[in-house]
C-alpha positions as CSV (number, residue, x, y, z in Angstrom):
1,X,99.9,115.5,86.8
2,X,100.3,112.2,87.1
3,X,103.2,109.9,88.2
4,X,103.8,108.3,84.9
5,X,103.7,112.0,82.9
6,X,106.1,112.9,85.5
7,X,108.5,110.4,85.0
8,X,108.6,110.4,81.5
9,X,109.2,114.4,82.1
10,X,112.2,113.5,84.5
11,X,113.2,111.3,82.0
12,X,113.3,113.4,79.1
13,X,115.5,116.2,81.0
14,X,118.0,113.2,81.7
15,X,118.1,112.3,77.8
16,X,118.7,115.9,77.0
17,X,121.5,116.7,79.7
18,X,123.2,114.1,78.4
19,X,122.9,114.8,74.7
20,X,124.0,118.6,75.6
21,X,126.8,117.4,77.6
22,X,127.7,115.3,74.8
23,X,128.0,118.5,72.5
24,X,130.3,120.7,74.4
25,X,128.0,122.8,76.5
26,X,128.1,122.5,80.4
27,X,125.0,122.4,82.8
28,X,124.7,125.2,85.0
29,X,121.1,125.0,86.3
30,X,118.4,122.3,86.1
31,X,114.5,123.5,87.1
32,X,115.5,126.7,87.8
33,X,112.9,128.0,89.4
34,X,112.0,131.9,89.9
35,X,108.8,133.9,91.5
36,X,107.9,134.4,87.8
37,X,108.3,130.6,86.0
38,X,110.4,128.1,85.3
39,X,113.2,127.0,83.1
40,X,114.2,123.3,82.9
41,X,117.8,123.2,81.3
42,X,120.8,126.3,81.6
43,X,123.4,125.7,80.0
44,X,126.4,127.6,79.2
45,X,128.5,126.9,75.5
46,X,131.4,128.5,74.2
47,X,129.7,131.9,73.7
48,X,125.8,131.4,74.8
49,X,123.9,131.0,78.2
50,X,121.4,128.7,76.5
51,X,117.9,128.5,78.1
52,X,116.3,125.4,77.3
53,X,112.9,124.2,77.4
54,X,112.5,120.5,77.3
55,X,109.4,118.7,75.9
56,X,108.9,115.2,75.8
57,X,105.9,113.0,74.2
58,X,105.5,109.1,73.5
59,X,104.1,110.2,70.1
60,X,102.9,112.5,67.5
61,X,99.9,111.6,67.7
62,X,99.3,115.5,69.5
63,X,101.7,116.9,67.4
64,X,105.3,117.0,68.2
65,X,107.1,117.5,71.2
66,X,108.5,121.0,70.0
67,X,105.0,122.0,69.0
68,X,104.0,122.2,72.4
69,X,106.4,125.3,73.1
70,X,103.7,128.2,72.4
71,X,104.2,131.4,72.5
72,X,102.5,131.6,76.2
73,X,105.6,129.4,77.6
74,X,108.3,131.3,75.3
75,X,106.7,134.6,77.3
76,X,107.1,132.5,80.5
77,X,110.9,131.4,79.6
78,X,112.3,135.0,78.2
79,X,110.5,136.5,81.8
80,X,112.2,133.7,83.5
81,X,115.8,134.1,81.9
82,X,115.6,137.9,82.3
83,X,115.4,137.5,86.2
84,X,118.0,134.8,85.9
85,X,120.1,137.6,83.6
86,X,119.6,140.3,86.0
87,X,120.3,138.1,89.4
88,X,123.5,136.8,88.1
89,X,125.2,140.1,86.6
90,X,128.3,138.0,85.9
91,X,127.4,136.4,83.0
92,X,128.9,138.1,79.8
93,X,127.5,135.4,77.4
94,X,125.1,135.6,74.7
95,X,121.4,134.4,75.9
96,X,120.1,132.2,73.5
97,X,116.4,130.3,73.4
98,X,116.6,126.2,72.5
99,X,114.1,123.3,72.5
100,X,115.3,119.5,73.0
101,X,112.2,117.5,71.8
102,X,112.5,114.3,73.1
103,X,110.4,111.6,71.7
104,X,110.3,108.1,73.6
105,X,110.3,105.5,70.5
106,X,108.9,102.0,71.6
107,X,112.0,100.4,72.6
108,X,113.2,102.6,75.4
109,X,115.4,104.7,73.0
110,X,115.2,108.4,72.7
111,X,114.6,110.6,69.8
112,X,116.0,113.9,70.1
113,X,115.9,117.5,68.3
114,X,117.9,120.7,69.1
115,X,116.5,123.4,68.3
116,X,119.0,126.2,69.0
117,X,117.6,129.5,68.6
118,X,114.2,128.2,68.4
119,X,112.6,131.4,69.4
120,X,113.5,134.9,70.8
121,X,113.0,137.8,73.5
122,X,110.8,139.7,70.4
């Protein structure tokens, strides 16, 4: 991967801590990594452990952002958050499944969509 796709990557994350932060919900892990995958965002709300999967593009020309969260990756996440799940035993919240789609728009700014509940463990 190269530099440039990586910072954009980093930078994305950034844009969506800070939006999530914004809405209430506190950062508990960032690239959680596991022997089975990766999640980049947990983060807890007032009832949910959110797992969060953060995309983001400089346009749609590929589709958007959220498109790119197939049903391969969702497998990756839900195996990712069960071994989270069952290595932290004290969490009594509700495990939820979002996407933050960040697109960059040419002046610097980000665009961003939640998408709480975007898929599930079925």
């Amino acid at each position: 991967m190269s530099e440039a796709r990586l910072a954009l990557g980093v930078w994305g994350e950034d844009q969506a801590v800070n939006y999530l932060s914004k809405q209430g919900m506190k950062i508990v892990e960032r690239n959680f990594r596991t022997p089975v995958g990766e999640i980049d965002i947990i983060a807890r709300g007032k009832s949910v452990l959110a797992f969060i999967e953060v995309k983001t593009r400089r346009s749609t020309v590929l589709g958007t952002p959220q498109e790119a969260v197939g049903q391969r990756k969702q497998r990756q996440i839900v195996r990712t958050a069960q071994w989270y799940l069952q290595n932290n035993k004290n969490s009594k919240l509700q495990p939820r499944f979002d996407v933050v789609a960040i697109l960059c728009q040419s002046d610097g700014t980000a665009q961003i969509t939640h998408l709480p509940d975007a898929f599930s463990i079925s």
